[in-house]
N, C-alpha and C positions, 0 to 999 in steps of 0.2 A: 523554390529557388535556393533556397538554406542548401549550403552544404553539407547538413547535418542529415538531411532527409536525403541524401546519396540518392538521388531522381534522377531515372537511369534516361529518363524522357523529358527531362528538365531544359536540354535543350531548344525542345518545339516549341518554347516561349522566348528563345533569344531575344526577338523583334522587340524586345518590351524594353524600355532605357534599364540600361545598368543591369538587366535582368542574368547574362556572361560572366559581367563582374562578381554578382553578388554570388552566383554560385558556383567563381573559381574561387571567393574567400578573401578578396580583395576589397569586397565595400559590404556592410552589413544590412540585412532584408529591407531596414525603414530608407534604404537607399531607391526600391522598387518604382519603377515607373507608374503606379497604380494609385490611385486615391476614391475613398468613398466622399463624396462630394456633399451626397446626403444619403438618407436611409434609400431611397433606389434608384440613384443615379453612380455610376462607377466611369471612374476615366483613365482611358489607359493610353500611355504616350510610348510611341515608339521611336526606335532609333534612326526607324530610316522610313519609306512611305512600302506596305506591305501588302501587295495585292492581295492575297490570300488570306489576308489575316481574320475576316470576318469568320470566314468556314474552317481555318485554324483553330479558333472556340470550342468549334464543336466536337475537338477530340476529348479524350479524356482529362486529359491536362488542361482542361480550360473549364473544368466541372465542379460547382464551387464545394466545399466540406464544411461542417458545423464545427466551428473553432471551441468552443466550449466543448464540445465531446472528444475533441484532440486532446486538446490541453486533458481533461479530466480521465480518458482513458489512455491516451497515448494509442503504442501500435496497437491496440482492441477497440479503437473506434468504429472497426470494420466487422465487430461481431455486433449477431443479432441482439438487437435488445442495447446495444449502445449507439450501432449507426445510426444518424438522422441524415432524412432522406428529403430533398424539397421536388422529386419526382412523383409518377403516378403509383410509383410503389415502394415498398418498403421492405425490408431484408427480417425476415420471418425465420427462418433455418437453412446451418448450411453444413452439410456432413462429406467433409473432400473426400475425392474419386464416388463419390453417390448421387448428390442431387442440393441444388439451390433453392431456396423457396422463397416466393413474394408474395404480398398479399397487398391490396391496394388498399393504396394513401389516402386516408379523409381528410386530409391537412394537402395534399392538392391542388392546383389552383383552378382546376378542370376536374376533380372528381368524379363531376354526374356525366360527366363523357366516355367514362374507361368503362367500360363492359366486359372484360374479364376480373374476376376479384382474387382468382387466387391462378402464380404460374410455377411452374415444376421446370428446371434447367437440367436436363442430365448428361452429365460427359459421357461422348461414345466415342472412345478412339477407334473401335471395331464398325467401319460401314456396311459390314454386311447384317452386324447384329444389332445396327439401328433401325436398317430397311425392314429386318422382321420383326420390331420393336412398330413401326411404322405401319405395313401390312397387318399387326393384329391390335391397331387403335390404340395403343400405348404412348405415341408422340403424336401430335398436329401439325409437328417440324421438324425438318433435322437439315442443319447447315451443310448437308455431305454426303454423299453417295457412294456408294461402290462401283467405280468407272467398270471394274469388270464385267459389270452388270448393266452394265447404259442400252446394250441393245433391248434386251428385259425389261428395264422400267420401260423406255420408252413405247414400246408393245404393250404392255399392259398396268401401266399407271396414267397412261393419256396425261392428261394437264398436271396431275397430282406431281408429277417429277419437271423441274423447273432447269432448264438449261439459260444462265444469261452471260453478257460478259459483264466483265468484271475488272475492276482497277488496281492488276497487281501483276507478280511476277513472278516465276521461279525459275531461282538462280544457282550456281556453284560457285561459292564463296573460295578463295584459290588464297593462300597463304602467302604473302610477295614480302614478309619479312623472314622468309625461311628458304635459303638455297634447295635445289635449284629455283623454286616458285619465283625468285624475286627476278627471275629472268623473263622478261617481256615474250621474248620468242618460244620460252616453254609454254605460255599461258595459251599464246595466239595459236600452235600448233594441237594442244588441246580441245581449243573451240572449234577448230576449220573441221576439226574432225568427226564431228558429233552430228548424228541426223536427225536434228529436232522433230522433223515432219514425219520422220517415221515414230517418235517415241509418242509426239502429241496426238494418231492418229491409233497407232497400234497398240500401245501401253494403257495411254489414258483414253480413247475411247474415243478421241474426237470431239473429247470437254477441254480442250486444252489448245493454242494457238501454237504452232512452233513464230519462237522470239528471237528478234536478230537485232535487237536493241533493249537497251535497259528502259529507258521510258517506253510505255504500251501506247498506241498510236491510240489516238483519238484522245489524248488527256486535253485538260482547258488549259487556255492560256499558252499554246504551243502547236506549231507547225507540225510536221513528218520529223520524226525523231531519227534520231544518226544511225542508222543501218548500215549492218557490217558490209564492209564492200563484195566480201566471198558470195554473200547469200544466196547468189542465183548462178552460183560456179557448179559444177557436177561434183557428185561427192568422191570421182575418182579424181578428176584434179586437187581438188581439197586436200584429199588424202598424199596427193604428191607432193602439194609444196607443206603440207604439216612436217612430212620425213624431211624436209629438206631443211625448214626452221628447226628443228630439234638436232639433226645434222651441226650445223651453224653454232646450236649451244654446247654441242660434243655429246650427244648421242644419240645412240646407233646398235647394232647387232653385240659388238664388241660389248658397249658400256648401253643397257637398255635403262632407262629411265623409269623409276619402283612410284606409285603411285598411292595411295591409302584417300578412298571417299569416304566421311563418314556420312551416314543418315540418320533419320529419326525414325522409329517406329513408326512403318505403314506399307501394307505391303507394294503400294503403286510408288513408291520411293526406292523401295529394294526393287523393285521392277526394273524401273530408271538406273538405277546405278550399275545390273546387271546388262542391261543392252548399251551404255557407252563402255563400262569394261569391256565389253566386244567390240566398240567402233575403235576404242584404244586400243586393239593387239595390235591390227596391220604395221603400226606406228612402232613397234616395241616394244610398246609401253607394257609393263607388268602391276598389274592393279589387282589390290586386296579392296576387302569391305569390312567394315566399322559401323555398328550397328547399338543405337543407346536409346533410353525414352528421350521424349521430348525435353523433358526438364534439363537432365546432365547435357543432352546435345547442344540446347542453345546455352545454356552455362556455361559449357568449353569455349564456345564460341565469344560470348561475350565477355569474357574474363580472359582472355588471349591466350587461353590452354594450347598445346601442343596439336597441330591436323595440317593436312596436304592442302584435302579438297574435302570441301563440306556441302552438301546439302541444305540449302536455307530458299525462305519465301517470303516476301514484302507486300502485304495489301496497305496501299495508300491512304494516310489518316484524313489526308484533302486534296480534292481534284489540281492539282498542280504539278508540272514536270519537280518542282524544287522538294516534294517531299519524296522522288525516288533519288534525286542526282545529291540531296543531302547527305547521305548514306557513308559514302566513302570522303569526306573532309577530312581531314588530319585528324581535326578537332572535335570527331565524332566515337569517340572509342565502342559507345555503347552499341552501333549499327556499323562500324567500318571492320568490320568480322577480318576481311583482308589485310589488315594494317596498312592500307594504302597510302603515301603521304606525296604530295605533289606537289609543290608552291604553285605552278601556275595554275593548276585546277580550282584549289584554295581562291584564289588571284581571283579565277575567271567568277567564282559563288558569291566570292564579296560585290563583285563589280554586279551581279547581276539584281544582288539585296536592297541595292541603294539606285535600284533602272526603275523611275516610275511612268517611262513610255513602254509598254507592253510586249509590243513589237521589238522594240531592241532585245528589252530584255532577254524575248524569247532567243533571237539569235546569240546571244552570250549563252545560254545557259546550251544551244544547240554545240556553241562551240566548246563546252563541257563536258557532254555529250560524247563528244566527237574525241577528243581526249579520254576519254571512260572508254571506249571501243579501241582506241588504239592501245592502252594498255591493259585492259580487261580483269582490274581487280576482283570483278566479279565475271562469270560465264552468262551470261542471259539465257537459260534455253526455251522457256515458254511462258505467254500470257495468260493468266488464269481467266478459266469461265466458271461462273458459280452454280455452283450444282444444289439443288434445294428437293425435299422432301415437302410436300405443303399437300397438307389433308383438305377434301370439298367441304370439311366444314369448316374449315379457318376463312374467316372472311375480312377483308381489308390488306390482303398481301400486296405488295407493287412489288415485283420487280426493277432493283436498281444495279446502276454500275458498281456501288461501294458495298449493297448488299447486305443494308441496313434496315433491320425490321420489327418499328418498335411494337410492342405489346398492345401498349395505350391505342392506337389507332385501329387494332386490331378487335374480332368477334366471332363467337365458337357458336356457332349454330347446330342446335338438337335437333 
């Protein structure tokens, strides 16, 4: 919560008293809602009653650090040989863009239960040169697939290739602090025009949901989430009244409307942005492509760099509508990529923070929602399914919606 640690995620602990204050700079840390009681009791008060808060913990920001190794290395607490770890493993070597390595904890508190002792992490931005990385026993997982390829795993990888859903989304982040973006009616004619169902089918392969709401149906603690009214319009009506909202903002043939999507390196991204650049010509619209690695992409992003329309994706840190509809708060810089700022949306989050009948809640936050669809700081176009590599001798895999799969529980059978 320091302000000094600039925690870009610092707000996923708001709920916690004074936890806002301390890290807008206005009350200092021993102000924190938190007290160690005794050696293993901790108690933490909150500002208001937090459904979620239990599974909240469980992101990263609720993960505790060895304050002694802070304090004594500072930012190289996180290299090997300084981190202390109270997990099933420990940070052994780490050599960026090559490979993490861990080796299990005998300070543990389950030890004799981990059955792998040494794991290898290697970043593959390339999916097709994981899947051959995969097919020649080189990984026992890979978080990711080459959708161009789904009809091929599935033919002959049987169980090994893992289709499930998943708790998230991908969206077009739309600039509404940058003329014309911050025009409602440019955004809306934007989305009416977009054929999710063909992208989520034909693009990615039929791993992919076309989305017509920003919360993904079936989240906890929440109804049928606010679906766009158009969704079941035909796409030539769509297409009518998009020209006729863009029309309305003043343009048209005369004045065509210049559009810039950036993405991040992948080619099922540049895919995507090459078939709504074609659902956007009928429209006028004249669309370029903006193409960065991942790192500068969401940097621009989160640092409120100069972009139209962006490419971005939200996997939910806990089963709750409130960790996607948090996103766009005023008071979210770090995730509100849009600059979106609304009181009453603001309005409707608070009111929802401090609902500890469930049922209301839900309908507040529905009616947030509903608010978030009418002015569409972000585009929703599809719910993710999670696509997995998983070798017949990894044993202990489940299948979940968030897609979490730890080690410890896990076993490599020769």
């Amino acid at each position: 919560m320091s302000p000094v640690a600039a925690a870009k995620y610092a707000n996923v602990l708001y709920p916690i008293v004074n936890a806002a204050e301390i890290h807008g700079g206005a009350l200092p840390t021993s102000e924190l809602g938190v007290v160690a009681l005794d050696d293993r009791t901790l108690e933490i008060t909150l500002e208001a009653p937090t459904p979620f808060f239990l599974e909240l913990l469980t992101h990263q920001t609720g993960l505790p650090v060895h304050r002694p190794s802070v304090e004594a290395h500072g930012p190289d607490f996180v290299r090997p040989g300084n981190m202390v770890s109270n997990g099933a493993y420990v940070l052994a070597d780490f050599v960026p863009n090559a490979q993490v390595k861990l080796t299990k904890n005998p300070e543990f508190h389950a030890a004799e239960e981990v059955r792998i002792d040494t794991v290898y992490f290697y970043p593959t931005e390339d999916r097709s040169a994981a899947l051959r990385r995969f097919q020649a026993g080189e990984l026992h997982s890979n978080n990711d697939a080459p959708v161009e390829q789904v009809a091929w795993m599935k033919e002959n990888l049987g169980a090994r290739f893992r289709v499930a859903p998943y708790l998230g989304n991908y969206y077009y982040a739309v600039n509404t602090g940058k003329p014309p973006f911050d025009d409602p009616r440019v955004r809306m004619a934007l989305s009416m025009a977009i054929d999710r169902e063909f992208i989520a089918e034909e693009i990615w392969g039929g791993t992919m949901v076309a989305g017509y709401s920003f919360v993904p149906p079936g989240t906890a603690n929440y109804g049928a989430p606010a679906i766009a009214d158009y969704h079941d319009q035909g796409m030539i009506d769509r297409e009518d009244a998009a020209v006729a909202l863009l029309a309305e903002a003043g343009f048209g043939p005369d004045n065509p409307l210049a559009v810039e999507i950036r993405f991040n390196t992948s080619e099922n991204h540049k895919n995507t942005a090459l078939a709504i650049a074609d659902m956007w010509q009928p429209l006028g619209v004249e669309v370029t492509l903006l193409n960065s690695d991942t790192a500068t992409h969401y940097a621009i992003l989160r640092d409120k760099g100069d972009f139209d329309v962006a490419r971005a994706g939200w996997i939910a840190d806990y089963n709750d509508p409130q960790n996607f509809l948090f996103m766009v708060e005023s008071d979210n810089p770090g995730f509100n990529y849009a600059n979106y700022a609304n009181p009453e949306y603001d309005a409707l989050m608070d009111r929802a923070a401090a609902e500890t009948d469930l049922e209301v809640r839900a309908r507040i936050l529905f009616e947030a929602e509903s608010l978030f669809m009418r002015d569409l700081p972000f585009i929703p176009l599809m719910y993710y399914g999670s696509l997995s590599l998983v070798s017949d001798k990894l044993e202990g895999w489940q299948d979940n919606i968030q897609n979490v799969h730890a080690t410890r529980w896990m076993a490599i059978r020769e």
